[in-house]
N, C-alpha and C positions, 0 to 999 in steps of 0.2 A: 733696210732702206735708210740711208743717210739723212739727215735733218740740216739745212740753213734757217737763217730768220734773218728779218731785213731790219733796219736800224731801229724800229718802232718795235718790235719782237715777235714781229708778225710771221708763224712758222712757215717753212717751205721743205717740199719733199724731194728727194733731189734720186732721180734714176738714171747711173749714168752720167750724160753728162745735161740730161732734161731738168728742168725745174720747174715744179707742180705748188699753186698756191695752196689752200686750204683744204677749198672749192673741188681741187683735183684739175683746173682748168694751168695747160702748160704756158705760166710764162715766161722765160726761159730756159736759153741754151748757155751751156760755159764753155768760153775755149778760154783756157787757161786762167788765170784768177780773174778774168770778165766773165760777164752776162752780158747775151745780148738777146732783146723783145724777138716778136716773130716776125715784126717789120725791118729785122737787120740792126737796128738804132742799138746803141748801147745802153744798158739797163742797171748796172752795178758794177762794185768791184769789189768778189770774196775778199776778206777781211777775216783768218782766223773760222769762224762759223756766221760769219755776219755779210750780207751783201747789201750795199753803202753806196749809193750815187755819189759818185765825186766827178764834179764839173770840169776838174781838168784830164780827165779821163772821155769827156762826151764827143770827141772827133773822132775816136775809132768806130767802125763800123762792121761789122760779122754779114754771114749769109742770110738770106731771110728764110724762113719754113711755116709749116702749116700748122698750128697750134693743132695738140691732144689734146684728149680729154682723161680722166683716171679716176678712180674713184676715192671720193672725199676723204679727210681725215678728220676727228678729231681730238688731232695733239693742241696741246695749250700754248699759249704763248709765251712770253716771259718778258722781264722787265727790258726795257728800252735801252740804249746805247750811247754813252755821248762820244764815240768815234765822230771824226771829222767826216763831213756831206749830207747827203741827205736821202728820205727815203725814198727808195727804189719803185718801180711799178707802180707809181702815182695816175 
């Protein structure tokens, strides 16, 4: 299973093209180097292994779906990112 983290170095599990927080609760989907919430709203944009809210990226919009659930991890997190935006699934 592949790993992102989001600008703060908060890990994410990524199945596919799903993305699973911690908690194992799905929140997001990637088409293409976006994420987008289960409300369709855009959510980030992969960076490398990093997904990074950048506000000139937040008019695109994806499909919306029914958030999973999956069961939790506990991988660590790691140090924080000063890539440009901000963090994700706030």
């Amino acid at each position: 299973m592949a790993r992102l983290y989001t600008k703060n170095g908060k890990p994410l599990l990524v199945d596919g093209d799903d993305i699973y927080n911690r908690e194992g609760v799905q929140v997001g989907r990637r088409r293409g180097d976006k994420v987008y919430a289960p409300n369709g709203r855009y959510a980030g944009t992969v960076v490398g292994d990093i997904v990074v809210y950048r506000s000139t990226d937040g008019a695109s919009s994806g499909p919306s779906f029914a958030p999973r659930r999956r069961v939790g991890s506990a991988i660590a997190g790691r140090v924080g990112s000063a890539l440009w935006g901000d963090e994700p699934f706030t």
